[in-house]
C-alpha positions as YAML, in Angstrom:
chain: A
units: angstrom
residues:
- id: 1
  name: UNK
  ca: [-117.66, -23.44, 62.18]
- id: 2
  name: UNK
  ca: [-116.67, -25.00, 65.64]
- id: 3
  name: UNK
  ca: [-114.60, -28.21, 65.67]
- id: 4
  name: UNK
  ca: [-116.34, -31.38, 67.41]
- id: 5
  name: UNK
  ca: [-115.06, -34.73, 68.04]
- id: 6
  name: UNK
  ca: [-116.43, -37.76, 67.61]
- id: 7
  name: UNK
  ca: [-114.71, -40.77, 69.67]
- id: 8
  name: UNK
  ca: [-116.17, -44.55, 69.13]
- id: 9
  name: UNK
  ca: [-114.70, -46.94, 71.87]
- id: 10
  name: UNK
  ca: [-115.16, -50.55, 71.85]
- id: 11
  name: UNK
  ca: [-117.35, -52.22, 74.74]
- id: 12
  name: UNK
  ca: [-114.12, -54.19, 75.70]
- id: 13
  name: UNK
  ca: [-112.68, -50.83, 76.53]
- id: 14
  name: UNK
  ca: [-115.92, -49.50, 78.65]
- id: 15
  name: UNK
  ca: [-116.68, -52.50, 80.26]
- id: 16
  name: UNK
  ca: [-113.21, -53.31, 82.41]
- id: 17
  name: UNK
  ca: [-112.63, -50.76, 85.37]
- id: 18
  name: UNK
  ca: [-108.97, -49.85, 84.42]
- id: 19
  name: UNK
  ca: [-109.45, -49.25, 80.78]
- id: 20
  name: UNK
  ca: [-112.51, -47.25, 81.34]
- id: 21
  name: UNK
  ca: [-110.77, -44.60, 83.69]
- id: 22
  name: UNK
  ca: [-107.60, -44.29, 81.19]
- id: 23
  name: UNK
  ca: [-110.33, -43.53, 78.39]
- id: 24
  name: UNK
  ca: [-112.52, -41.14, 80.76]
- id: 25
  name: UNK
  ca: [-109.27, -39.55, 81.58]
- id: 26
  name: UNK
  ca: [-108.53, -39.08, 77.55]
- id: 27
  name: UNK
  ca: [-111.57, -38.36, 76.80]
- id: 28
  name: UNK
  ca: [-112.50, -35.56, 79.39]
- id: 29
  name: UNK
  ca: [-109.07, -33.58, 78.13]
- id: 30
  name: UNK
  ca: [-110.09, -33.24, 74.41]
- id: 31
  name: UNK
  ca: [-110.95, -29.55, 73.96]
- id: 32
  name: UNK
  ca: [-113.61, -28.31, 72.50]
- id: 33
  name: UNK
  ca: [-116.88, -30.04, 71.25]
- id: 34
  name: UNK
  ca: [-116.63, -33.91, 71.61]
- id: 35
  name: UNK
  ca: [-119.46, -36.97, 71.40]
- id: 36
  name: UNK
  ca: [-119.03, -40.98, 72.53]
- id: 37
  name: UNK
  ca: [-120.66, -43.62, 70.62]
- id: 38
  name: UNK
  ca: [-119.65, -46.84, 72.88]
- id: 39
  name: UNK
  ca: [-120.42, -50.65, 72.63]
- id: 40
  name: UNK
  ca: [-120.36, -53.43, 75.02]
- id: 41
  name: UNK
  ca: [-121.15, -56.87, 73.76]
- id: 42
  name: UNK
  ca: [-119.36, -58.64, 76.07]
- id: 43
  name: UNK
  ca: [-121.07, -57.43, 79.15]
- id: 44
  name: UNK
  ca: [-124.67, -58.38, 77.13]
- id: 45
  name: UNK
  ca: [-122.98, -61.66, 76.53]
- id: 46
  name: UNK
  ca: [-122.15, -61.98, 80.19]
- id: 47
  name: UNK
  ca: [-125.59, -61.16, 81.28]
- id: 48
  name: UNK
  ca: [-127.49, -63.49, 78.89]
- id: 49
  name: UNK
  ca: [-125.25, -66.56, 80.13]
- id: 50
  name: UNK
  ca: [-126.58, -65.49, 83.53]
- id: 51
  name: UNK
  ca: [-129.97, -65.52, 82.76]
- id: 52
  name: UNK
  ca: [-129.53, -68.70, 80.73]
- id: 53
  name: UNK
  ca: [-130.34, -66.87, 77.28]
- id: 54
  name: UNK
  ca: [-128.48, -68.82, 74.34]
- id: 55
  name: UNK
  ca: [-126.81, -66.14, 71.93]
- id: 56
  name: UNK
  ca: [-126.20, -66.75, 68.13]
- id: 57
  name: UNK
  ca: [-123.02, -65.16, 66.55]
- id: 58
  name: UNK
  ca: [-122.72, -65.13, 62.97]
- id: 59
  name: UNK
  ca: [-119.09, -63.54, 60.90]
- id: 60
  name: UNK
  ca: [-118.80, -61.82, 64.63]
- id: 61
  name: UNK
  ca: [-122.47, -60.14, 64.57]
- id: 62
  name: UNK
  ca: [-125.01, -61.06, 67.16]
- id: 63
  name: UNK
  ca: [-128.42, -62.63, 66.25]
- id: 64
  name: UNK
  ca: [-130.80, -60.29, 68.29]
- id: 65
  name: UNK
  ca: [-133.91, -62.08, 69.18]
- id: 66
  name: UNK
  ca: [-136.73, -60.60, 71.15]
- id: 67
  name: UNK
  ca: [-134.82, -61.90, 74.46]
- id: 68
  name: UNK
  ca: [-131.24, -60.73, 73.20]
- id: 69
  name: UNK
  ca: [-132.58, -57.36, 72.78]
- id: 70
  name: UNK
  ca: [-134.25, -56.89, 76.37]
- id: 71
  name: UNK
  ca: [-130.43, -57.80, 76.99]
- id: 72
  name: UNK
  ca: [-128.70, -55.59, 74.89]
- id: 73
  name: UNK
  ca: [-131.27, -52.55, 75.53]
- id: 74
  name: UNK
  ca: [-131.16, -53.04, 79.36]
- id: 75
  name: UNK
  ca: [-126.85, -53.41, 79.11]
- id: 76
  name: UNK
  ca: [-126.55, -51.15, 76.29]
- id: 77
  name: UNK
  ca: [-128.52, -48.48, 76.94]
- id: 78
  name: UNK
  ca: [-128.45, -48.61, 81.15]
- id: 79
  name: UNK
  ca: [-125.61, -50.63, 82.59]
- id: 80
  name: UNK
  ca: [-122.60, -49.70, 80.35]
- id: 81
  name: UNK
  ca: [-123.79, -46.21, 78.97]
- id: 82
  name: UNK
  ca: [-124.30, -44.57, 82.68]
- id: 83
  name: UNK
  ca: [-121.29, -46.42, 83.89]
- id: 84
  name: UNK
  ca: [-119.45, -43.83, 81.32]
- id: 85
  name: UNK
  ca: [-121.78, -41.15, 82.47]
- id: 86
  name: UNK
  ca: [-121.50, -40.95, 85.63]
- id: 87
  name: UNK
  ca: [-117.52, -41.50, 85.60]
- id: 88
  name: UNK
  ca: [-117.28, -38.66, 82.88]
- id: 89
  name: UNK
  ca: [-119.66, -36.37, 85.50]
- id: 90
  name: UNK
  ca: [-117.01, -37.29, 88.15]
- id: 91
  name: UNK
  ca: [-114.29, -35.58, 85.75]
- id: 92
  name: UNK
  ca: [-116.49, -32.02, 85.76]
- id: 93
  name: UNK
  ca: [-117.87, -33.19, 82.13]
- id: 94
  name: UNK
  ca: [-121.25, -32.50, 82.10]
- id: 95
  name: UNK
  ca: [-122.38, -35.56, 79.86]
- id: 96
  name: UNK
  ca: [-125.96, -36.96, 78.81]
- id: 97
  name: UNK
  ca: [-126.42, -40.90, 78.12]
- id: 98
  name: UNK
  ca: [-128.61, -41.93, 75.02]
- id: 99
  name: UNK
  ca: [-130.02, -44.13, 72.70]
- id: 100
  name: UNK
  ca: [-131.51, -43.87, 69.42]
- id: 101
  name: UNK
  ca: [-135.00, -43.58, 70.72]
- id: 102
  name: UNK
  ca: [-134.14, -40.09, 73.35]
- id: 103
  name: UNK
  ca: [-134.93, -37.23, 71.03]
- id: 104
  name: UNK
  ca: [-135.74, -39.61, 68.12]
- id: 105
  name: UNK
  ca: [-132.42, -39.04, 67.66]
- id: 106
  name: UNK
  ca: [-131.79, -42.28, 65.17]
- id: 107
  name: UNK
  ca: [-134.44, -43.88, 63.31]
- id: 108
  name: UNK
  ca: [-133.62, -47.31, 61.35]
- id: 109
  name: UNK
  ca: [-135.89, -49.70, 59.95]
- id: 110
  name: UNK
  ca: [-135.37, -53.29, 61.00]
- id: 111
  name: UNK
  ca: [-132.69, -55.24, 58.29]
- id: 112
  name: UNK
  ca: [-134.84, -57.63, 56.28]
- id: 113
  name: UNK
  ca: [-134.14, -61.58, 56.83]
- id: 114
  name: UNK
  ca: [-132.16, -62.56, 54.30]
- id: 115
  name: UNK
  ca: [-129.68, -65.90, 53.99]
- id: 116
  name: UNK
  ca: [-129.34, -64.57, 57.90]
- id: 117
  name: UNK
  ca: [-131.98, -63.16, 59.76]
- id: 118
  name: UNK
  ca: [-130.64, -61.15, 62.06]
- id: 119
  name: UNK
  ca: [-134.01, -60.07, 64.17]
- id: 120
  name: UNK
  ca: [-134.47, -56.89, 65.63]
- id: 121
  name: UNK
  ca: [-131.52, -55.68, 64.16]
- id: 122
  name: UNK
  ca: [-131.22, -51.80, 62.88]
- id: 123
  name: UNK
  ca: [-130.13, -50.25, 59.42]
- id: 124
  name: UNK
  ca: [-129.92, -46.26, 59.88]
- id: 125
  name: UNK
  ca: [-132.20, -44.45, 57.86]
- id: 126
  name: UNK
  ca: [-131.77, -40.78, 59.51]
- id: 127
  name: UNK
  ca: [-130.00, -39.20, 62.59]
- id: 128
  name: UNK
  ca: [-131.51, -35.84, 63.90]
- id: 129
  name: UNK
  ca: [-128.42, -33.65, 63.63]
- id: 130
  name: UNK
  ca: [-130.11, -30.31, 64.48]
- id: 131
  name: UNK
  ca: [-131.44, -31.99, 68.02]
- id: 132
  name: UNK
  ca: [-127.59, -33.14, 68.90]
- id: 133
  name: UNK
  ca: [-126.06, -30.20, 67.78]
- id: 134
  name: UNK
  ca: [-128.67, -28.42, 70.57]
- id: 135
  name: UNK
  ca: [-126.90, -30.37, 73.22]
- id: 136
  name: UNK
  ca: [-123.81, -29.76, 71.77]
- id: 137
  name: UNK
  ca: [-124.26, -25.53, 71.78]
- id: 138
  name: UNK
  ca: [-125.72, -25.96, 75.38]
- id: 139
  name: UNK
  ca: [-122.51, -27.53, 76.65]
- id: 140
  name: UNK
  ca: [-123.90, -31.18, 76.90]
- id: 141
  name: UNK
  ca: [-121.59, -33.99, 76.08]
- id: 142
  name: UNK
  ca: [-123.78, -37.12, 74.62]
- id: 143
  name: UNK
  ca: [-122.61, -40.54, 74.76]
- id: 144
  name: UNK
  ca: [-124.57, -42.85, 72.10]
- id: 145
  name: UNK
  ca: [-125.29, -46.44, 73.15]
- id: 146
  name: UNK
  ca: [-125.46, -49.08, 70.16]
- id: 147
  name: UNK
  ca: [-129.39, -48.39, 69.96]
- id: 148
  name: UNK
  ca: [-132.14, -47.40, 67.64]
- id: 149
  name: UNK
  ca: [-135.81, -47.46, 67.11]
- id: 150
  name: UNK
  ca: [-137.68, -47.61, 64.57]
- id: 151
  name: UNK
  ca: [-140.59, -45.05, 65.19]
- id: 152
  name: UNK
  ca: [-142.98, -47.89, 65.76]
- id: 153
  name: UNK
  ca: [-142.75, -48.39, 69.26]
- id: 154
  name: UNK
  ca: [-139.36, -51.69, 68.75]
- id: 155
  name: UNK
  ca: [-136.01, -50.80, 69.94]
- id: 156
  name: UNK
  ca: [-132.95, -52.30, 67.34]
- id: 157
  name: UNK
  ca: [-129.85, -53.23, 67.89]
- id: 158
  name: UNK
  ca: [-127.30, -51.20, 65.46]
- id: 159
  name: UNK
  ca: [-123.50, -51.86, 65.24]
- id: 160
  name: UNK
  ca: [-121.51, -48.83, 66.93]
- id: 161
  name: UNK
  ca: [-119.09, -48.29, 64.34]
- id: 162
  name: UNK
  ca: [-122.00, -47.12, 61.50]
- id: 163
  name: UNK
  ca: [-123.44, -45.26, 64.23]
- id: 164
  name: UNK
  ca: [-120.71, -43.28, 64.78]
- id: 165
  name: UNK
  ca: [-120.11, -43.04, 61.12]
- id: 166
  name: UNK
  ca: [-123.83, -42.28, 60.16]
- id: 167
  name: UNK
  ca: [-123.53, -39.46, 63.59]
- id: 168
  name: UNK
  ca: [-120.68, -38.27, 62.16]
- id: 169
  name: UNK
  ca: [-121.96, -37.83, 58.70]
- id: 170
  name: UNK
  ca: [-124.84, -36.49, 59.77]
- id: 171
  name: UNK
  ca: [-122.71, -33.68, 61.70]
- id: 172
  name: UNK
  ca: [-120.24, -32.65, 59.37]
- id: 173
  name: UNK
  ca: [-122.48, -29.77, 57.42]
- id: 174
  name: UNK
  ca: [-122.52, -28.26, 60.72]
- id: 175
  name: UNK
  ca: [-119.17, -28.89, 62.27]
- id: 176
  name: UNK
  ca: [-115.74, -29.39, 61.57]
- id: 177
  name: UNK
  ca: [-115.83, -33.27, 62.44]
- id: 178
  name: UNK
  ca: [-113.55, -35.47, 63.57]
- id: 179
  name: UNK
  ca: [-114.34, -39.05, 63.74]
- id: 180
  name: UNK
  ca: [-112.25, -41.74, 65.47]
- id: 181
  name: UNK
  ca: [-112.58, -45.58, 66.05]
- id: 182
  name: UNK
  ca: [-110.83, -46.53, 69.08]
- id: 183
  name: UNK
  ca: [-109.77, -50.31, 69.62]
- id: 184
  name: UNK
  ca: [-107.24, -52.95, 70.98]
- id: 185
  name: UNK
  ca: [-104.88, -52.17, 68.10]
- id: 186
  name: UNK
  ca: [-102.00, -49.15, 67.72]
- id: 187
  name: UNK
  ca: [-104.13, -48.95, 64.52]
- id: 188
  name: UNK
  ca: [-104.76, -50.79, 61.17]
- id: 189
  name: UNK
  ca: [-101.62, -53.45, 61.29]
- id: 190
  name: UNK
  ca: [-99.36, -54.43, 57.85]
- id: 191
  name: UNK
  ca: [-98.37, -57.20, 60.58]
- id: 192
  name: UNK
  ca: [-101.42, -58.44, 63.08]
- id: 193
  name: UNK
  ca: [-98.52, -60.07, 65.67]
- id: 194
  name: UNK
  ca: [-96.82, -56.70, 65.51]
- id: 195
  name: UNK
  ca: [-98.08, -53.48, 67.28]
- id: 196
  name: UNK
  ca: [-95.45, -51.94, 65.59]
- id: 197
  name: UNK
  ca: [-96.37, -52.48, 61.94]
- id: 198
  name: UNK
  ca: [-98.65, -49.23, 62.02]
- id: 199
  name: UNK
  ca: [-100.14, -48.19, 58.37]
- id: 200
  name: UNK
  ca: [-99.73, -44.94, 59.09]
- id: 201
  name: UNK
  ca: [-102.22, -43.32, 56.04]
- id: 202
  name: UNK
  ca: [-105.05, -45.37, 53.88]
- id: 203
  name: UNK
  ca: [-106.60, -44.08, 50.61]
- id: 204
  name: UNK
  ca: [-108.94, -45.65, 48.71]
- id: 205
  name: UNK
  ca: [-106.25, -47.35, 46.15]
- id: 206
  name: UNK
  ca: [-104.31, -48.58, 49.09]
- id: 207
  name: UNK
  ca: [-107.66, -49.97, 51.19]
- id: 208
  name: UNK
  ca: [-108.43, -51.89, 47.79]
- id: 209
  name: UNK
  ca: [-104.88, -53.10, 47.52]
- id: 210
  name: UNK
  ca: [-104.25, -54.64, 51.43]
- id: 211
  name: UNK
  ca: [-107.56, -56.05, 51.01]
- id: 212
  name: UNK
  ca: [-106.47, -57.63, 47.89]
- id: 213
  name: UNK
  ca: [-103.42, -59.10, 49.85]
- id: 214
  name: UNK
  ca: [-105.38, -59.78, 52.94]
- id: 215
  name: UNK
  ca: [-103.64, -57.60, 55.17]
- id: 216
  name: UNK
  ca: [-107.28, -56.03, 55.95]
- id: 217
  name: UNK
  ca: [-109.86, -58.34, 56.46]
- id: 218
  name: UNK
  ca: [-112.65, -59.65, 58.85]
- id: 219
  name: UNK
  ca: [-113.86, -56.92, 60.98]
- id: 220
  name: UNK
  ca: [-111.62, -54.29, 60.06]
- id: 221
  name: UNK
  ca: [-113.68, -53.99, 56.37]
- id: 222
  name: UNK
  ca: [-116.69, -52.38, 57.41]
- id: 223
  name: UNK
  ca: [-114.89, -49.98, 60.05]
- id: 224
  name: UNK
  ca: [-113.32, -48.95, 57.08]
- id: 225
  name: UNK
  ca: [-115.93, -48.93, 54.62]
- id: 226
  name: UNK
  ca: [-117.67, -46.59, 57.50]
- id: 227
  name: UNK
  ca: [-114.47, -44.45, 57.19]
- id: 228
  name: UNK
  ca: [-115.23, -43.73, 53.73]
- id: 229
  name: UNK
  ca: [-118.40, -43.28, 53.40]
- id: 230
  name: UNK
  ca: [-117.99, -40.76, 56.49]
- id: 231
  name: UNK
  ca: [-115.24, -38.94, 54.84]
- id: 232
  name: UNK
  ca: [-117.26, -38.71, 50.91]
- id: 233
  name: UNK
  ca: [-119.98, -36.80, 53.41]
- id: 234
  name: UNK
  ca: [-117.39, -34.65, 54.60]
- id: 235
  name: UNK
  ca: [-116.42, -35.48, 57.54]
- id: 236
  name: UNK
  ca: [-112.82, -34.15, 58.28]
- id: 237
  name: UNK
  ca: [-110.72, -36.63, 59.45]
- id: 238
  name: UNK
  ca: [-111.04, -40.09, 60.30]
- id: 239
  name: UNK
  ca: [-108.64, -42.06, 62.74]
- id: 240
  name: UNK
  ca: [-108.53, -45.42, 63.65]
- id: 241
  name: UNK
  ca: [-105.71, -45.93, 67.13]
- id: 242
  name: UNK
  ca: [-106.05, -47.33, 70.51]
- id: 243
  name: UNK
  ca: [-107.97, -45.68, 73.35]
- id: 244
  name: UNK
  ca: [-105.11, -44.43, 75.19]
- id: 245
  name: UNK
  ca: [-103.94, -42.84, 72.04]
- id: 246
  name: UNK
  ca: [-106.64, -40.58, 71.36]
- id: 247
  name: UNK
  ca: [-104.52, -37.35, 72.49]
- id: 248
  name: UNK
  ca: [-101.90, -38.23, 70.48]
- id: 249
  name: UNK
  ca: [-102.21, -36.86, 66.77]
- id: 250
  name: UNK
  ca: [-98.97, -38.87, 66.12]
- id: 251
  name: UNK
  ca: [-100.42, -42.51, 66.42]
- id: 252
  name: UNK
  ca: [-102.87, -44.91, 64.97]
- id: 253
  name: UNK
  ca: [-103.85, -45.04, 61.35]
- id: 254
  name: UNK
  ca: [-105.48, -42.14, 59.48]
- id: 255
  name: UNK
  ca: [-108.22, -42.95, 56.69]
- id: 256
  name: UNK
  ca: [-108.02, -40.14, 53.75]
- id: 257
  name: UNK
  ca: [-109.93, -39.81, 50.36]
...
């Protein structure tokens, strides 16, 4: 069974022209079988402000209404993904940009209004492993904008990390798959202020312990609740380190059952 790695990278990362060449750099050296999920909400949040399109945030999640997600589809799935494209092409990586919708690759079903309606926003209910693994055994490199669709003609908006996570799980019977979350952080912190305060290995009985103590809260809960449902489907390994780390078995935070 060949190894493949799976690298999610935050938008802030993609979107700024420095950070974005250190990461195609990284990225371009891994050997063997790799895949990018990316984001980039702050370059849709740029854009909308442009165009004078209001955008709701709620806990950190964007409120995707039939404007937000021309925005999102148009940044998401044209601006920021063939940005890393074409850079990654420049580095003799032979990569393909796509969303959800190319290959029916990820279906969802749009999340049902609850206290919050979110709007045209995506729950995963199947990714087409056999299809990516084709591009993957033809020496294609695929880099996964936040986007789904839901087989009924509506693009959806889907967070990156589950994604990645539901990509990754979706992979693992046929690869030996590595899955990590790149972000502004060294890795999951004991200390926030301090870059230095690395937890270097989570289990389950530690996750429910620093979440107990609030050490790990706000958005770094359902990363990790990705991280384990990704690793009871048997995915390999997951990592959580910065983006200029990702060569470097030796840093960031690694999530084990």
């Amino acid at each position: 069974m060949q190894n493949l790695t799976i690298i999610k990278v935050g938008g802030k990362i993609v979107e700024e022209p420095d950070t974005l060449a250190a990461l195609i750099t990284d990225f371009a050296a891994i050997p063997g079988l790799k895949l990018l999920v990316h984001g980039g909400g702050r370059s849709a949040t740029r854009l909308a402000s442009q165009l004078g399109i209001e955008q709701q945030m709620v806990d950190g999640r964007r409120i995707t209404d039939a404007d937000t997600l021309r925005i999102v589809t148009m940044v998401y799935g044209g601006l920021v993904n063939k940005n890393i494209v074409c850079s990654l092409q420049a580095k003799g990586i032979n990569a393909i940009g796509l969303t959800g919708a190319d290959m029916d690759i990820i279906r969802s079903h749009r999340r049902p209004a609850g206290a919050i309606d979110y709007g045209f926003v995506g729950d995963v209910d199947r990714v087409d492993a056999k299809a990516i693994a084709r591009l993957l055994d033809a020496g294609l490199v695929p880099v996964i904008a936040p986007l789904s669709h839901d087989g009924k003609g509506s693009m959806l908006n889907t967070n990156a990390d589950t994604i990645a996570s539901e990509v990754a799980q979706a992979l693992a019977p046929l690869f030996n798959t590595t899955l990590t979350f790149c972000f502004e952080k060294a890795g999951v912190l004991a200390d926030q202020d301090d870059d230095n305060s690395v937890i270097k290995k989570i289990n389950r009985a530690t996750y429910q312990q620093l979440r107990d103590q609030n050490i790990i809260a706000g958005g770094m809960i359902p990363k990790l609740d990705n991280a384990f449902k990704a690793l009871d489907s048997g995915v390999k390994e997951v990592v959580i380190t910065r983006a200029d780390a990702i060569a470097n078995a030796d840093c960031g935070t690694s999530i084990c059952l």
